[in-house]
C-alpha positions as CSV (number, residue, x, y, z in Angstrom):
1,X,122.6,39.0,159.1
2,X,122.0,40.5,155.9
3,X,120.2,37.5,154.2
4,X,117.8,37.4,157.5
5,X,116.1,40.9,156.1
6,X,113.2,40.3,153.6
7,X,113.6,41.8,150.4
8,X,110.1,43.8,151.1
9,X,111.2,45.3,153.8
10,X,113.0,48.1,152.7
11,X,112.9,52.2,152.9
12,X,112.4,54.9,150.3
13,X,114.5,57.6,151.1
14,X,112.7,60.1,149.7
15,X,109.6,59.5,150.9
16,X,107.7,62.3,153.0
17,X,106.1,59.1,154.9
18,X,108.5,58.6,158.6
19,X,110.1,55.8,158.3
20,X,108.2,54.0,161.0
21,X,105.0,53.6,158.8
22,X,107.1,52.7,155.8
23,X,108.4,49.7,158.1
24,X,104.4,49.1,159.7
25,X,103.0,49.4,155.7
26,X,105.6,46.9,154.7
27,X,104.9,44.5,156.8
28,X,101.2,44.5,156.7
29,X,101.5,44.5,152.9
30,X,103.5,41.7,153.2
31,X,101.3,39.7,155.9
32,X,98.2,41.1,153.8
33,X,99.5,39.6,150.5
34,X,101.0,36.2,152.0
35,X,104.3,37.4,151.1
36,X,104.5,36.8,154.9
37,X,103.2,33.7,155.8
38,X,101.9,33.2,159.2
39,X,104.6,32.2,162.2
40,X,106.8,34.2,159.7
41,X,110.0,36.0,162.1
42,X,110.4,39.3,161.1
43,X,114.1,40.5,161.6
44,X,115.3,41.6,165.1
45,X,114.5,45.5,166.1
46,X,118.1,46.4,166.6
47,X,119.0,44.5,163.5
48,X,116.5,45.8,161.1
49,X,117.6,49.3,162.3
50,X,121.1,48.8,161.8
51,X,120.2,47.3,158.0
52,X,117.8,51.0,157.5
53,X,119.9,53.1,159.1
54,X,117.3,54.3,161.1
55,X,117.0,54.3,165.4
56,X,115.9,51.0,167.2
57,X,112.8,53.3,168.6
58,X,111.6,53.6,164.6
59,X,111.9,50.0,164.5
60,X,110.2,49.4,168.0
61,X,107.2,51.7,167.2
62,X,106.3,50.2,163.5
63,X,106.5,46.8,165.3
64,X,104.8,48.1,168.6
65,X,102.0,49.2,166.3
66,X,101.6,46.3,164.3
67,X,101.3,44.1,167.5
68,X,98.4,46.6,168.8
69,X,96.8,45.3,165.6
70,X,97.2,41.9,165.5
71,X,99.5,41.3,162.3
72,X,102.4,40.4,164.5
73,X,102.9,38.7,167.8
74,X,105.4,39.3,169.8
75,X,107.1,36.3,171.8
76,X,109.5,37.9,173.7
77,X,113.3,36.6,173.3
78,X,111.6,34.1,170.8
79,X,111.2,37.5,168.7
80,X,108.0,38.7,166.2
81,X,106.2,36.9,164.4
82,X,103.6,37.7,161.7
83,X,100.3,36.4,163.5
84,X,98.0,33.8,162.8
85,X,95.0,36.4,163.7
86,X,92.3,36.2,161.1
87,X,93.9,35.6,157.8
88,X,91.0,35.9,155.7
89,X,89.9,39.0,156.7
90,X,93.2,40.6,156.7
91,X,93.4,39.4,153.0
92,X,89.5,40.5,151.9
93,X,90.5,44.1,153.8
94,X,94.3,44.4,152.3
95,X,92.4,43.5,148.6
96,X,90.4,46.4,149.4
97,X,92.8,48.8,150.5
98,X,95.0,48.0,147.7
99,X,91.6,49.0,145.0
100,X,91.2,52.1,147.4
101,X,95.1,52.9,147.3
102,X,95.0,52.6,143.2
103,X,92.2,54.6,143.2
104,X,93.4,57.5,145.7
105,X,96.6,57.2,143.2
106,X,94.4,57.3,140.2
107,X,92.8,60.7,140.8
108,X,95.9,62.4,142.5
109,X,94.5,62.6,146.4
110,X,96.7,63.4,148.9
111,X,97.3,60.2,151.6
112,X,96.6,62.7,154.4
113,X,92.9,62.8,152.5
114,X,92.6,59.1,151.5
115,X,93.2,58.9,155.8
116,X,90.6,61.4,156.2
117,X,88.4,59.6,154.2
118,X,88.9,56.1,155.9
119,X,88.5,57.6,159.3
120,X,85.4,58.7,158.9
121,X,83.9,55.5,156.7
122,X,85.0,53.9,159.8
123,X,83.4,56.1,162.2
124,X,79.9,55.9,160.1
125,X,80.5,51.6,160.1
């Protein structure tokens, strides 16, 4: 089972960011980048949470959350999938939140800011 767990999807221990959004930001880098192609299965929620060490709940919620926003589909027993969705958007959008993440980086803003900041570009879109 341990080969079946991309390489990319992995925790940092120390962290402040729940692990949960470490699993959701991993795969939407990954489905962002093409790391993840589309139709590709991510790992079982029991089995990924056995491989972190973290609850199957953590695991549910990331992939709960990414299925609320189209980067994954999930087929039941068939399992999740990273979904076909609109691929070039999701690539033009992760481009510019990678630019927007180096930048937020760059000048030493908090993430809770950088958040704050998105949230209210979107609200003014």
């Amino acid at each position: 089972m341990e080969q079946d767990i991309p390489r990319w999807l992995r925790l940092d221990p120390t962290s402040a960011v729940p692990p949960f959004e470490q699993v959701r930001h991993a795969v939407m880098a990954a489905a962002n980048s093409g790391r993840a192609a589309v139709g590709t299965r991510l790992p079982p929620v029991r089995a990924l949470a056995t491989h972190l060490g973290v609850a199957a709940n953590t695991v549910a919620r990331a992939y709960r959350e990414l299925d609320q926003a189209g980067v994954v589909e999930t087929r039941g027993r068939a399992g999740t999938v990273i979904a076909a969705g609109s691929d070039d958007a999701r690539q033009k959008v992760g481009a510019a939140a990678e630019e927007f993440a180096g930048t937020v980086r760059s000048v030493g803003l908090s993430e809770a800011d950088a958040v704050a900041i998105i949230r209210a570009a979107l609200r003014r879109a």
